[in-house]
N, C-alpha and C positions, 0 to 999 in steps of 0.2 A: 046228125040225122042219118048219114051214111051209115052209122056204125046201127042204129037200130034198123034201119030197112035191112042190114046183112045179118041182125039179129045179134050184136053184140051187146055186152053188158054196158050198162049207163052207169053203172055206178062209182069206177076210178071218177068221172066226168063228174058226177057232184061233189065227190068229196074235194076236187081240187078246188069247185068254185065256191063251196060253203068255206073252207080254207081259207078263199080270197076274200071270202064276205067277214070273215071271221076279222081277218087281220085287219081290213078295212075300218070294220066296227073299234078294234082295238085301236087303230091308229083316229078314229072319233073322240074315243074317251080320252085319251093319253096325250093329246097333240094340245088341249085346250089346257091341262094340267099341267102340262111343262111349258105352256107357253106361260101359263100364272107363276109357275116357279121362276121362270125367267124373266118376268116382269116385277116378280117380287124383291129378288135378288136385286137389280137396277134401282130399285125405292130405295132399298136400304143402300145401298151406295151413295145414292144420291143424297139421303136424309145424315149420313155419314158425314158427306162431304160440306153440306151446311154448318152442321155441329161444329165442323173443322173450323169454316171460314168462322162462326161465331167467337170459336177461345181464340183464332190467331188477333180477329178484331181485339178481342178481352185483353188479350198479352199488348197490344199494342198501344191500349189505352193506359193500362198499366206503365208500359216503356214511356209515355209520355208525360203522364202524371209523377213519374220518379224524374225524368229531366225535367219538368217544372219544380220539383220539389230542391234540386241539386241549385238548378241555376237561383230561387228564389235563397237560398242556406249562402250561396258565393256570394248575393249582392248583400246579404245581411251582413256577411263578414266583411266585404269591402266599406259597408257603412260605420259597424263597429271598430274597424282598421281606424278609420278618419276619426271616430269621435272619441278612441283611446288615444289616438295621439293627437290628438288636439286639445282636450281636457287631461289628461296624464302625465304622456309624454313628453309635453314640451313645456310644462309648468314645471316638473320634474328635472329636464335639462336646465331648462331658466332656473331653479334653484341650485342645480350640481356646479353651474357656470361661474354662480355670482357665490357658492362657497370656495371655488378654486382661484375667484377671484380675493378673496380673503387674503390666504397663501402668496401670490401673484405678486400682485398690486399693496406692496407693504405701507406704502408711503400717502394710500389712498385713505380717507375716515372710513371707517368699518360702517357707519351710519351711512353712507353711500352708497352703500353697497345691496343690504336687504332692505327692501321694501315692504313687506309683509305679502298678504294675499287677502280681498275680499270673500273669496269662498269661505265655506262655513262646511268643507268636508275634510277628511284625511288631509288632504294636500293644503288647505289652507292652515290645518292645526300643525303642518307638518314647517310651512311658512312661517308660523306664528312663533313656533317654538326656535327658528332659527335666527330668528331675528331677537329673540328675548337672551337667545345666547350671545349673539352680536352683541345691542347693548352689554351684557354683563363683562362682556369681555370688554369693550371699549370703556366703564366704569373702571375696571379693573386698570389696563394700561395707563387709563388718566391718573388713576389712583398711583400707582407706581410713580409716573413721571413727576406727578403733584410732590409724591414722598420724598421722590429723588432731592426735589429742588428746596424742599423744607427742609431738609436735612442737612444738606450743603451749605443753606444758607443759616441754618443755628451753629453748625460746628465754624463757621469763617467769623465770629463775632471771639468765640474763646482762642481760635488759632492764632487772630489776629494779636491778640492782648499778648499770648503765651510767646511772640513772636518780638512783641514790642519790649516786654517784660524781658528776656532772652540777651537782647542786642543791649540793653541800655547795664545788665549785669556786666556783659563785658568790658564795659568800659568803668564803672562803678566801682568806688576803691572806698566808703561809707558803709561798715557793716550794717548800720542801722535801716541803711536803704535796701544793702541787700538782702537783708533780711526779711526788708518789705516786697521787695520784688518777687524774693523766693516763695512768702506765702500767696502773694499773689496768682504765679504761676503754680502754684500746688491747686488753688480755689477751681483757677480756668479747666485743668486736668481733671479734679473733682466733679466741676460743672459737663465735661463732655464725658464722664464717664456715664454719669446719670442720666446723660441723654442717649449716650449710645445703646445703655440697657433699656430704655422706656423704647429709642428705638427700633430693637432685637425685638422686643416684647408687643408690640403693637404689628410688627409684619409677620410676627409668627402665631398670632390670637386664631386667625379665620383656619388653620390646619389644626390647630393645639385643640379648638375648640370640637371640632369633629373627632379627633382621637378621642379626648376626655370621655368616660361613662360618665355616663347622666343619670341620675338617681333622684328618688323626692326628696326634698329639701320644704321643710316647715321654715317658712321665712321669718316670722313673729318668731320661733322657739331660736332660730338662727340671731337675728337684732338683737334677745335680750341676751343671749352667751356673747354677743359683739360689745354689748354695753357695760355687760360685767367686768370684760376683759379690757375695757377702758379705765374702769374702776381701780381694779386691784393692780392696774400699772400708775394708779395718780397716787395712791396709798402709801404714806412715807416707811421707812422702815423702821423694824421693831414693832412690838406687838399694840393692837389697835385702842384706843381708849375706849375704857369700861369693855374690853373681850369684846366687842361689836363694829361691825365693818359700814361705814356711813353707811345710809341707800342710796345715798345721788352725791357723793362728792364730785366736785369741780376738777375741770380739766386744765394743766399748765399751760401756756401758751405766751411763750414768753414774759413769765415774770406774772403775766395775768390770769386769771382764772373764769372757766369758761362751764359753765355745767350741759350734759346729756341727759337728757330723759324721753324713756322709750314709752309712749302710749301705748293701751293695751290692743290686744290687736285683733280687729271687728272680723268675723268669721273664717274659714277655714283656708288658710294663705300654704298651699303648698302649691309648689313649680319643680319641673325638673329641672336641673343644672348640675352642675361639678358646685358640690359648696364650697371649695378654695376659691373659686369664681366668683361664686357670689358674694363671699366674704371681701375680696378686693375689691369689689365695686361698690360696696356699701361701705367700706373704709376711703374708700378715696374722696367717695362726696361729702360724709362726715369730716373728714381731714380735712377739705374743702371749705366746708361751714367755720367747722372749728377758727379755720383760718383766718375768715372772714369777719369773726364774732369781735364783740368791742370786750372789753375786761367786764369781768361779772356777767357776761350774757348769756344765754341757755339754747342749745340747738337742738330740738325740738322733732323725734322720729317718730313715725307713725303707719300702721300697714292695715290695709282690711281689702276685703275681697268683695270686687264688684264686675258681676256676671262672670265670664269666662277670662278674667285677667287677677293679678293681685297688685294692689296696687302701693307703692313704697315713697312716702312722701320725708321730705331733711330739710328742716324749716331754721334759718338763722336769724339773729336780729343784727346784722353786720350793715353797710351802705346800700344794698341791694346792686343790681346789675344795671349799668348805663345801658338806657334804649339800646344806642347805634351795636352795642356790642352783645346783645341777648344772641343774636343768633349767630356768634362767631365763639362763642364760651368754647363749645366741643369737638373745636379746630385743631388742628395737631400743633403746639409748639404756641398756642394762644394765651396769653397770660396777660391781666392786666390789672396790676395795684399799686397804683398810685399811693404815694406817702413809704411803699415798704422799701428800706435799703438793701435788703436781699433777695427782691424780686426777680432778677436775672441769676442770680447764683443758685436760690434756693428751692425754683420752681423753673420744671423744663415745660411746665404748659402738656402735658400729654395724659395726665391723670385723670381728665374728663375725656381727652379723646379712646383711651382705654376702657372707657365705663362704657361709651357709646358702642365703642365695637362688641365688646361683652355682650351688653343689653341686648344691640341689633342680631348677636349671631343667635340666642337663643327666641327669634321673634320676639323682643317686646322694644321697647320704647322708652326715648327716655327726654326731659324737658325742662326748661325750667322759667320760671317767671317772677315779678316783684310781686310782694304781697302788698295791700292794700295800706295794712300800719308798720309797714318796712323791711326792711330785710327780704332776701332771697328764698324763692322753696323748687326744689329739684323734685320730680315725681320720677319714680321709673316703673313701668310696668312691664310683666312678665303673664306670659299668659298662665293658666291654671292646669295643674297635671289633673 
């Protein structure tokens, strides 16, 4: 007010205070707007900062859920630990133990040893099978021992004779005796030769039989070439009366005459076999019959196919089989005929146990029984190619 009562200018003086009012105004508008930027900024921070605390929760529940998922995978495998080696591994040991005890333990039965398995998986069939080998093998070692001792015991009947016969030469000054002694021990030597080939031939059947091909073989067309060839060996020599070959001439047999006739034969009879195989076995049980037949008797072959087998039946009219002895016939070294003087020299008893082995190794069977109006009949079956 000084400055007007002296008459100066007013107007530096408003423009400093419109200045001030200006800036005022400015710091009005602008203070509430950066105060909202500044509040705004803080939200989003803060809205940040939840988001955060959200995924770290998310991650955490995840890290949890993977350790439940690890710890819940360990105990499963600690369950499955137990119940592979409980069910597996120690039926699996218990079978490795009780096969090394096989090996081991020589002097133990083999049959003492596997037990089988009641399961009905892998491991039982794997039981099953070991034990089926067990058996065969302890069949087998009995079989050996068994041969051992049949053998021993047929060859100590001729040694003994060839022995006595021997010592009683030496001192024998009677050609006529020693003559008899001499054939005597020639017969013994004859007799163990034949035994020692029947048995060569009977321990080497179950190998021979696996090497041999096996081819089909018509059984009926095989019988009637068997029968033929019986034939034209009974046939005397020089040419046949009236140029015609009998149809059924009789068999020699000692002085006696024995006839064959092959029935025809009831549907289609083929089997696989070696036919030198088959032809020994059907010559052995004929030769069999033959043997047994009375003078003028007929031994009576016949073959026909029934379902998946062919079946071969050698019918004699001879004494038939004593009960006690039907099922010792196919014994090794088993012989029994009564009335014959050559039954020890002339039969080493192993020409039925040969059939059997034959028969058994190409699965079939073989048996025999009395017939009703007499005499013996031998069937053998062979399954069907």
């Amino acid at each position: 007010m000084a400055r007007v009562f002296r008459g100066e200018s007013l107007r530096p003086f408003f423009s400093r205070i419109w200045i001030r009012l200006l800036a005022f105004n400015v710091l009005l508008v602008f203070l509430p707007a950066a105060g909202l930027l500044y509040l705004g900024t803080s939200e989003r921070q803060m809205l940040e900062a939840q988001e955060t605390h959200r995924v770290l929760q998310s991650l955490y529940a995840i890290r949890l859920d993977i350790l439940r998922v690890v710890l819940a995978s360990a105990a499963v495998a600690v369950v499955l630990s137990l119940l592979v080696s409980t069910t597996i591994a120690l039926p699996l040991r218990r079978l490795a133990e009780e096969a090394r005890a096989v090996v081991r333990d020589r002097r133990r039965p083999l049959l003492d040893i596997f037990h089988g398995s009641p399961r009905h998986d892998e491991i039982g069939d794997l039981a099953h099978a070991l034990e089926e080998l067990t058996l065969r093998l302890q069949a087998h070692l009995q079989f050996s021992e068994e041969f051992a001792t049949d053998v021993s015991h047929e060859l100590k009947n001729p040694l003994a004779s060839i022995r006595a016969a021997t010592e009683v030469l030496a001192d024998e000054d009677d050609p006529a005796r020693r003559r008899h002694f001499g054939e005597l021990v020639q017969r013994e030597v004859a007799r163990m030769e034949r035994l020692l080939s029947g048995v060569r031939e009977i321990s080497r059947l179950d190998s021979a039989l696996d090497d041999e091909e096996k081819v089909p073989v018509d059984v009926g067309e095989l019988l009637h070439t068997m029968a033929e060839g019986y034939r034209l060996a009974q046939i005397p020599p020089g040419p046949p009366s009236g140029g015609q070959i009998p149809p059924d001439p009789p068999f020699s047999k000692g002085g006696t005459r024995v006839g064959l006739t092959v029935s025809e034969i009831a549907g289609t009879s083929v089997v696989m076999a070696s036919p030198d195989r088959l032809t020994q076995v059907f010559a052995n049980v004929i030769d069999n019959a033959i043997s047994f037949s009375p003078p003028d008797g007929v031994v009576t072959v016949n073959a026909e196919a029934r379902g998946d087998v062919v079946l071969v039946g050698v019918s004699d009219q001879g004494p038939g089989i004593p009960e006690q002895h039907i099922d010792r016939i196919f014994d090794r070294f088993f012989s029994y005929r009564p009335g014959d003087p050559h039954a020890n020299t002339a039969h080493t008893g192993l020409g039925l146990a040969i059939v059997k082995a034959i028969v058994g190794g190409y699965g079939g069977t073989v048996g025999a029984a009395n017939q009703p109006g007499g005499g013996a009949r031998f069937e053998i079956r062979l399954p069907r190619a």
